[in-house]
N, C-alpha and C positions, 0 to 999 in steps of 0.2 A: 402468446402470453403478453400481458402487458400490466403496469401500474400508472394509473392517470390520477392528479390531485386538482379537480376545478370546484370554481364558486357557482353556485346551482340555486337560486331566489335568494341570495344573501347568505346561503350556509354552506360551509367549506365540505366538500365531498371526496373522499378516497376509495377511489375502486382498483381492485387486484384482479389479473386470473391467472392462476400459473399450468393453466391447462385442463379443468375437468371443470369448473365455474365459475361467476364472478360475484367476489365478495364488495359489497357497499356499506361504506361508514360513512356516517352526517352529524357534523356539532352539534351540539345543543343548540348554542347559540349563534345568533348572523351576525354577520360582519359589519359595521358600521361604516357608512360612506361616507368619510371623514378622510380629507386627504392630509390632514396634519398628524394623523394617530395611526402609526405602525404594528401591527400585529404580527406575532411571533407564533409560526405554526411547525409541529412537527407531525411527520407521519412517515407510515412505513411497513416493516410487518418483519416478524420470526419465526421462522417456519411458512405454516399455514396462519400463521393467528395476526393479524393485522392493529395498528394502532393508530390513532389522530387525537393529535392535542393542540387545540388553540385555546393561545393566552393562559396554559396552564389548567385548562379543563380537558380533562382527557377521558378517551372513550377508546374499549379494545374490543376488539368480537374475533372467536377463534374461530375459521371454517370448520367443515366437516371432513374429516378425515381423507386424505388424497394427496394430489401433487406439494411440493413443499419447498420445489424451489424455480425463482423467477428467471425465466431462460427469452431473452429478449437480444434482438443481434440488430438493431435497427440506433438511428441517431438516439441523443437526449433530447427534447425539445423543451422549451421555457417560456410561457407565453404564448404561446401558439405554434403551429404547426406548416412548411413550406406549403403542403398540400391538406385539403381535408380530406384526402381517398386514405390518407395514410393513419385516422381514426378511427380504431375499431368501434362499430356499433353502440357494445357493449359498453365504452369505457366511457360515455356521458350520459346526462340522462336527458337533456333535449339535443338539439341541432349543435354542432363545434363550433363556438367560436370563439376568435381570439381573445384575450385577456387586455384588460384596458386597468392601467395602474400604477403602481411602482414594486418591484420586486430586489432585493436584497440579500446576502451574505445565503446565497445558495451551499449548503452543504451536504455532500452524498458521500456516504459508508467515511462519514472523518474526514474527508477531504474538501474542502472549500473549491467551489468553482470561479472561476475570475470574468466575472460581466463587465468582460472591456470591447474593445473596439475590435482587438487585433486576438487575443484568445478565443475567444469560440471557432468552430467549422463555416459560419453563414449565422445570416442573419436578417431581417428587412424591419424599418418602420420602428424603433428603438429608440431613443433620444434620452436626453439626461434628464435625472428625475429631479435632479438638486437643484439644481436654471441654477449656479454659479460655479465658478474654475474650483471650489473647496469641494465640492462632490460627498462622496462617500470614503470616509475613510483616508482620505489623502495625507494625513500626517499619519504615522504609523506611532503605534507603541504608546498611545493614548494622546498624543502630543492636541493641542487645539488647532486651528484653520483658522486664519482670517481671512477676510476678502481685501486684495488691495488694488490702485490703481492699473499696477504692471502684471496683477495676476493672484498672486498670493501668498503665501507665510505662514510656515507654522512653529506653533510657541512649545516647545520642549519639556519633557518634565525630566526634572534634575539626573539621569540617569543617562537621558541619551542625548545625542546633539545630530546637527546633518540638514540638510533642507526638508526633507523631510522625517525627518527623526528616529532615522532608519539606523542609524551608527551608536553601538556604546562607549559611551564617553572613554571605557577603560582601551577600546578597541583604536581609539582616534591618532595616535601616534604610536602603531605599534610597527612592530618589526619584521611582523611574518613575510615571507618571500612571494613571490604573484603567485604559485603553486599553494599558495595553504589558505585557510580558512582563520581566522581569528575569533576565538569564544572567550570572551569577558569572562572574567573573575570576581564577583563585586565585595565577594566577603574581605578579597585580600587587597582590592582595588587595581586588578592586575590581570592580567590576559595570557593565555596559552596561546599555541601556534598549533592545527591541526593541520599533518600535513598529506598533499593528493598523492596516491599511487607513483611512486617512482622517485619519490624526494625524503631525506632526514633530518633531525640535528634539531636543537632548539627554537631557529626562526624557519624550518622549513628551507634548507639554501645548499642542500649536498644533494648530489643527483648520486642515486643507488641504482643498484641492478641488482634480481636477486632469480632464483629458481625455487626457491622454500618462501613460501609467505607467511611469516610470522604476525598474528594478530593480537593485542593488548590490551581489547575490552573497547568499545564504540569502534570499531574496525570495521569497514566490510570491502567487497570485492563484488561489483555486478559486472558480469561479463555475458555480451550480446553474442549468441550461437550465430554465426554467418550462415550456415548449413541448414537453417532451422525449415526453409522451405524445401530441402528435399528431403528430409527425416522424414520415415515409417513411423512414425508417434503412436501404433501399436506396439512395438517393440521397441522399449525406451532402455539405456545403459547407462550410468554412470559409474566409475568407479575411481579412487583417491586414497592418498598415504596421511594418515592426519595421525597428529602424536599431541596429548595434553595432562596437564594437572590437574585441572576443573572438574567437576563432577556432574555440571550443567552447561548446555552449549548447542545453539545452533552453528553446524557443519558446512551446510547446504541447502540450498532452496530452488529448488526447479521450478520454476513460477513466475507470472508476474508480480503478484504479493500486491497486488492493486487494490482487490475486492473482494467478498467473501463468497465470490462465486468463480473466481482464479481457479483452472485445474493447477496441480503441485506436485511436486514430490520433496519429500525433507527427510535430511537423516541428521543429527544430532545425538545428543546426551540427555538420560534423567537419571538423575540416581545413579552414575557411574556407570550406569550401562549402554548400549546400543539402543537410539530409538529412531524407527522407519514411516515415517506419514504418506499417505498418499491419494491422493481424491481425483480422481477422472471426471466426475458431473455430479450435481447436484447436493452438490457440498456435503457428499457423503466420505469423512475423513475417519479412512481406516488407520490407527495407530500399532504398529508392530514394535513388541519391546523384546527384546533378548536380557534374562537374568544372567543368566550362568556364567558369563564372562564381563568381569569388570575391564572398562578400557581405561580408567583414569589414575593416572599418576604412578606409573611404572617406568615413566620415561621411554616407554619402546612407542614405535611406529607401529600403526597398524594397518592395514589393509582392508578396507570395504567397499563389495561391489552389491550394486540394487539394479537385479534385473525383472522390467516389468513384460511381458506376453500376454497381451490384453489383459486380463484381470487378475494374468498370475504371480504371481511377487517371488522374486528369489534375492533372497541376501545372503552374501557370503561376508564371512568375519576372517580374516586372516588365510584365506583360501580357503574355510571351512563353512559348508550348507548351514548356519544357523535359522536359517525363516525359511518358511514355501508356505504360502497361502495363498487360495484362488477368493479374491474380495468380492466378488459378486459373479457366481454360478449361471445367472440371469442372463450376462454380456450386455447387459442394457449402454454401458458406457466401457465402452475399450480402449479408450487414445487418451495421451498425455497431452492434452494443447497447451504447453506450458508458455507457449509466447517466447520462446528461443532466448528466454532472459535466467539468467543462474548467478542465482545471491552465494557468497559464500564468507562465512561468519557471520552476518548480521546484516543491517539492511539500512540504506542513505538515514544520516543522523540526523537524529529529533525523531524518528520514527523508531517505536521499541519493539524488540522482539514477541514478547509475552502478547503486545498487543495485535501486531500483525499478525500473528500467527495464532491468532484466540485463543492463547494459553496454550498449546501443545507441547512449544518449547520455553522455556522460561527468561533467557537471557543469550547475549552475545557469546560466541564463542573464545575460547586466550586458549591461542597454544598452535601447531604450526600444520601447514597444509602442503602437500605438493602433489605432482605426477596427477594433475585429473584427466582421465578422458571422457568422452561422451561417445555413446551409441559403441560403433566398432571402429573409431579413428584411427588411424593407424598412428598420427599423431598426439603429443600430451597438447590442452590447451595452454597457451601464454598467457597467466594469471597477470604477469609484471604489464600487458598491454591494455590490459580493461582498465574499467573506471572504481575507485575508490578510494579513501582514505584510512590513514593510521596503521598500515598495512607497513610493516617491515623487513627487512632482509634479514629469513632465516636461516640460510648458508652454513652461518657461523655456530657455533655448539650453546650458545647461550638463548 
């Protein structure tokens, strides 16, 4: 499989193959050889049906019926390639070669790539595209760039301050402790303290200990499976005591939650009920809902265990079979590669639920979590030693 995006006589080209052939898009129009004039391209594809848009001129063409998702285990490359043996045939339409240019604000599935020196894996033959110390984007948060003797300066717009304009003015004498994060306020001109796993209190400054993780809405809890390379990731466990009022709520997340080709597993809330997601390969996301039993706002604890055996699903509700479904008869994909990463209640802030998770789950979880294990542990895992924030001690009865 592969997705290659080159300039081919002057016209921007996207070729795909996700396994049975390869599809080719070409602009309408070519690219002008003007180095003072930036162009803005998008492309890509959903499903099978693929898209290119330069400068806001867009062209879609939908393959024909087949493969439908792009299964690729190899680097990213940007400009060209370590090697040319490492280009398939297929994916140019003359001989490979490298790209001569300038290239900018790279972004793949939302997430912006950072063309710096020290971020990427390798690199060769690279230089700045700006030829001065103000670069690209060097002041942050719109601020301007000057060029000056010792280097440079940027000029601030009335919101933020900092050398490079990285700081909210509301944020610039605050109080939170080295443990928290500080998120400006601008309506009230005023700042919160968010604080990391294992800290409380207004500025973030009381060290807590807890065994119940109470969460409060932008909460979450990623905790790294140590065990993750000797796991049978055919036969995946989880199970966990969660007790809430909310009627909507991410739980869990078995996943890396990276990409929209991330294997997962999610159990959460819709509608006050029990809901079980789970995709093994090819972003096929089978959703399990349980009606019959409302979990939300009874104040009790409840109990649920998602047992998967290659493609067979069993969830228990309270110790009781509510689900068994075999998601694909086929066994075409049988193992959970979930990346030994497990979100719980929501996922690192500024990134939303709804979003990550393309709508399956709606929002963060509020309300209290304990006792998880994985696979057949013999132990519960140590929520209070993973990484996250806004996460409380819920011990106490409130």
């Amino acid at each position: 499989d592969f997705l290659c995006i080159s300039l081919v006589n002057g016209f921007i080209q996207l070729r795909y193959n996700l396994g049975d052939k390869t599809v080719t898009l070409q602009t309408f129009q070519k690219v002008q050889a003007n180095r003072n004039t930036w162009h803005s391209l998008k492309a890509g594809r959903v499903g099978n049906e693929g898209y290119l848009d330069l400068d806001g001129i867009n062209i879609t063409q939908k393959a024909s019926p087949g493969m439908n998702a792009l299964d690729t285990h190899t680097d990213f490359f940007v400009g060209g390639v370590s090697s040319l043996n490492l280009v398939n045939s297929m994916a140019v339409e003359n001989e490979p070669t490298g790209f001569t240019g300038c290239i900018r604000e790279i972004v793949i599935n939302s997430r912006e790539l950072k063309l710096t020196v020290t971020d990427p894996k390798g690199g060769a033959n690279v230089g700045d595209c700006d030829g001065t110390v103000c670069g690209y984007s060097v002041c942050k948060n719109n601020g301007t760039c000057q060029v000056e003797n010792s280097g440079f300066s940027c000029s601030c717009p009335q919101e933020w301050t900092g050398s490079i304009c990285e700081q909210s003015i509301h944020c610039s004498q605050n109080r939170c402790g080295p443990q928290a994060l500080c998120v400006p306020q601008p309506p009230s001109f005023s700042y919160i303290c968010v604080c990391a796993l294992g800290w409380s209190g207004k500025y973030c400054d009381s060290k807590i200990n807890f065994f119940i993780a109470k969460f409060v809405g932008k909460s979450y809890i990623k905790y790294t499976d140590p065990y993750y390379g000797k796991r049978d990731l055919q036969y995946s466990r989880i199970s966990l005591n969660f007790t809430t009022n909310q009627t909507e709520g991410l739980i869990v997340w078995m996943g890396k939650g990276e990409d929209e080709d991330n294997d997962f597993l999610a159990i959460g809330l819709a509608n006050g009920t029990l809901k079980v997601v789970i995709n093994l390969g090819e972003r096929i996301s089978v959703p399990l809902t349980h009606r019959k039993y409302s979990v939300c706002c009874d104040e009790r604890w409840h109990f649920v265990t998602v047992v998967q055996n290659q493609t067979c699903i069993k969830v228990y509700l309270d110790e009781e079979l509510i689900l068994f479904e075999d998601i694909d008869p086929h066994r075409k994909y049988t193992a959970l590669n979930y990346g030994g990463i497990c979100y719980f209640g929501g996922f690192e802030l500024g990134r939303k639920v709804n979003t990550v998770t393309l709508g399956l789950f709606q929002k963060e979880f509020i309300g209290k979590i304990k006792d998880v294990v994985l696979f057949q542990d013999s132990r519960k895992i140590q929520l209070m030693k993973a990484e996250g924030y806004n996460v409380y001690n819920g011990n106490n009865g409130n």
